[in-house]
N, C-alpha and C positions, 0 to 999 in steps of 0.2 A: 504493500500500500504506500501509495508516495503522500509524501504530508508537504502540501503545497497553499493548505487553507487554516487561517487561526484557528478555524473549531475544530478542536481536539477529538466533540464526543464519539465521531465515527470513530478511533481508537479503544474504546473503553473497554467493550469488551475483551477486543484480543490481548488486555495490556492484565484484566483481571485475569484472563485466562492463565498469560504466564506466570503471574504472582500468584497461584493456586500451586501451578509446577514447582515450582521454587518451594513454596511450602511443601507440598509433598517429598521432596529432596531434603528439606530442612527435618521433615519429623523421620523419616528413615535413620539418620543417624543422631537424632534425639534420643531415639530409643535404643541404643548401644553404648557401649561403652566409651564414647570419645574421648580423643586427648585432646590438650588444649593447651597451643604455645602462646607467646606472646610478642606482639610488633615492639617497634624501636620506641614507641612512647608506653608501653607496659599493659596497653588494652588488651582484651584476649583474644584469640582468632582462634576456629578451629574447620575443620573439612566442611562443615557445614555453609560457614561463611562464603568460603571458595567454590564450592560446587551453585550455592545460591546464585552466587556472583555467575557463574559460566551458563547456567542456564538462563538466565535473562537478559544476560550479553548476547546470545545467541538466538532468543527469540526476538530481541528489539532489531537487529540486526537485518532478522528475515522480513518481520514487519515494516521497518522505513530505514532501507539502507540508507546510508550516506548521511542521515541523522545520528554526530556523535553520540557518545554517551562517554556519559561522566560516572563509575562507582567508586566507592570507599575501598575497594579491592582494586581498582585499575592499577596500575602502573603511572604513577605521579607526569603529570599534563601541565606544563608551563601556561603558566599564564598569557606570554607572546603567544601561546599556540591558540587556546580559549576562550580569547578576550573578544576574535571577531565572530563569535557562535552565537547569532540571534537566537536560534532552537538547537534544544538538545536535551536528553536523557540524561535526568538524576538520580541514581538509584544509590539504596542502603541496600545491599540483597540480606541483612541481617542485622535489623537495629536492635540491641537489646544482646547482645552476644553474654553481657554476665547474668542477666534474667536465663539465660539459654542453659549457662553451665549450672547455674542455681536448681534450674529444671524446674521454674515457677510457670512457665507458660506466657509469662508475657513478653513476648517479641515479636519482632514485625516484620515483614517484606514490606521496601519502601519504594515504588517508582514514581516518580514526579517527569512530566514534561514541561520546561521552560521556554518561555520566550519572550523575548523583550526585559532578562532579568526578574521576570515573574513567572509564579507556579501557577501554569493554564490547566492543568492534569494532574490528580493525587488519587493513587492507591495506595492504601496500606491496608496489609492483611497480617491476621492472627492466626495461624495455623494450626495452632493448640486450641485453640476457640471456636476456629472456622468461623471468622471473623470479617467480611472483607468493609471494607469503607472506604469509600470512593467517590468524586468530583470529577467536574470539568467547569469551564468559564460559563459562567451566565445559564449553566442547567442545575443548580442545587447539588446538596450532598447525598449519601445514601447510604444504607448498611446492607450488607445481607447477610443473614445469620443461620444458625446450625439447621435449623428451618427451610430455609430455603425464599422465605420471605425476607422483602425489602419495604426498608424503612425510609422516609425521608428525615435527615436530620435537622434538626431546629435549636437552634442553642436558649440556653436559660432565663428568662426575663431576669433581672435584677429586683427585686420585693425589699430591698433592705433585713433582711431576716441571718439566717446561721450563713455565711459565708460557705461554700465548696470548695475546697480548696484541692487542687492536684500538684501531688508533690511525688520526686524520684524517689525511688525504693534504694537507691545504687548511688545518688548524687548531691544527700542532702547536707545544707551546710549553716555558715553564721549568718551569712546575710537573708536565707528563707526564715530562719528561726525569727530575725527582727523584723521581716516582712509580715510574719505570722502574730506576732506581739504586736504590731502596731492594728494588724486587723481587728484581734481582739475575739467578738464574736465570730468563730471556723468552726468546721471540721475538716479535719485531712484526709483525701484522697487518696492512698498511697500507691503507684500504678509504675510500670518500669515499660522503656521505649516510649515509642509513637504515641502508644493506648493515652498517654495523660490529654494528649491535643484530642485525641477522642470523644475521651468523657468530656470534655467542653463542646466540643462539636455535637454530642447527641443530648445536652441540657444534661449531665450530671456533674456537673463540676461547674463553679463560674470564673475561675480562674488558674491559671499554669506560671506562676512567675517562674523561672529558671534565671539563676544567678550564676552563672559558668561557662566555660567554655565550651560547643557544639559543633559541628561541623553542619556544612549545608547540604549535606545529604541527608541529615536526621530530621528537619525540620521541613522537606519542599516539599514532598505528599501529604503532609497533616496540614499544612499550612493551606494549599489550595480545600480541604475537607471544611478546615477549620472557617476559610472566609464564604463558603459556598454555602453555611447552615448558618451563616448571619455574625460569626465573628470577625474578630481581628487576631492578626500576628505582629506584633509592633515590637520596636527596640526601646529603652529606656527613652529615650528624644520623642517618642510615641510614633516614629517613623515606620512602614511594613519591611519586615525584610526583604534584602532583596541579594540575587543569585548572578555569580560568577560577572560581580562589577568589581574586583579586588582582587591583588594577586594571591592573598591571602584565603584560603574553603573554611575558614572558622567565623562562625558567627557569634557577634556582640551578645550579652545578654538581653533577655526579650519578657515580656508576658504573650500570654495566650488570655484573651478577652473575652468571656463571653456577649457581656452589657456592657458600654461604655459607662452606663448611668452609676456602674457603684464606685468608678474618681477610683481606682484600682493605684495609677501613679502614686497616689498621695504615699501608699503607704511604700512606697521603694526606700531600704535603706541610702542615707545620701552618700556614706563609702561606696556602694553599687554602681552611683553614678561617677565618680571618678575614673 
């Protein structure tokens, strides 16, 4: 299929289809005994990640040749090389790799279509869930679940009541705790990967601050989910993120928004924002 039109949605299906493969590849050595090395900055990587990674390289590939792609498994892409790529594939083929080795179930297949620096296309699937959740620009979000039925997502109204809060299982730290103190009235969320932009996209959570560093492959399928069910993905400046304008693949720290109406900002630690 040649991709020569901004609407995305003619892709959806074949793109859910491959992140279904991927997870079926990902739960085959879920359920064995894997090993598990680790890259140069100490994350962990196991057969899972890589076989993810080679099956969705290889389906994007057949689906819209000549459409790079970009994964967290690729072979490091200069930015001289990537900076002139109006479209292109974002994928995580395995967000959530220490939820993986934990054997909690929460992780994710992530692919994102970009263009223009913006997520037009997000899939993210939960494997262990059978979980898929999914966008495109300007057609809404969706779930579909162990069921077989699809949901459209809708995020939270804001009511001023107990706050939701989604917070990492794997990433939490000082500056959430003071995010958290300053909210006051929460409860926590506790969800590992993609899943936390989820629960905001499907109104169980109304908010994701994340005070850390991220790469922009964990955030481009949740993000397009996330603004597609009526949220927002913004940086501390309240700006949206945005994808492969830097030479740098780490992204700022962010909230995930449900309601702009609960002033979410107010409560950012001010060390955060330095």
């Amino acid at each position: 299929m040649l991709l020569e039109e901004s609407d995305p949605t003619p892709l959806l299906d074949s793109i859910l289809a491959i992140a279904v493969e991927a997870g079926e590849k990902i739960l085959a050595i879920y359920n064995t005994n894997f090993t598990v090395a680790h890259k140069e900055d100490h994350s962990p990587l196991t057969e899972a990640d890589l076989l993810s990674h080679k099956t969705i390289v290889q389906g994007l590939k057949k689906l819209t040749p000549g459409v790079p792609i970009l994964s967290e498994e690729s072979g490091e892409i200069s930015f001289l090389e990537r900076r002139d790529w109006r479209r292109y594939w974002l994928v995580d083929p395995l967000d959530g790799t220490r939820e993986f080795v934990k054997r909690n179930g929460e992780f994710t297949v992530n692919i994102a279509l970009i263009e223009d620096h913006r997520s037009i296309l997000g899939v993210v699937y939960a494997p262990v869930m059978n979980a898929l959740y999914y966008a495109s620009k300007g057609q809404g979000a969706y779930q579909k679940g162990m069921d077989g039925g699809v949901t459209r997502l809708k995020v939270r109204p804001w009511k001023g009541e107990t706050a939701l809060v989604a917070g990492s299982r794997s990433h939490a730290g000082e500056y959430l705790k003071t995010f958290l103190d300053k909210v006051g009235n929460y409860e926590l969320v506790s969800m590992g990967s993609s899943l936390k932009f989820c629960l905001v996209a499907e109104g169980k959570a109304d908010i994701y601050p994340r005070f850390g560093l991220t790469s922009e492959w964990d955030t481009a399928a949740a993000q397009c989910v996330v603004e597609e069910a009526g949220g927002i993905l913004v940086d501390l400046n309240k700006m949206p993120l945005r994808y492969n304008a830097k030479e740098s693949l780490l992204n700022p720290s962010f909230l995930v928004i449900a309601d702009s109406a609960g002033q979410w900002e107010r409560f950012i630690p001010e060390a955060a924002k330095l």
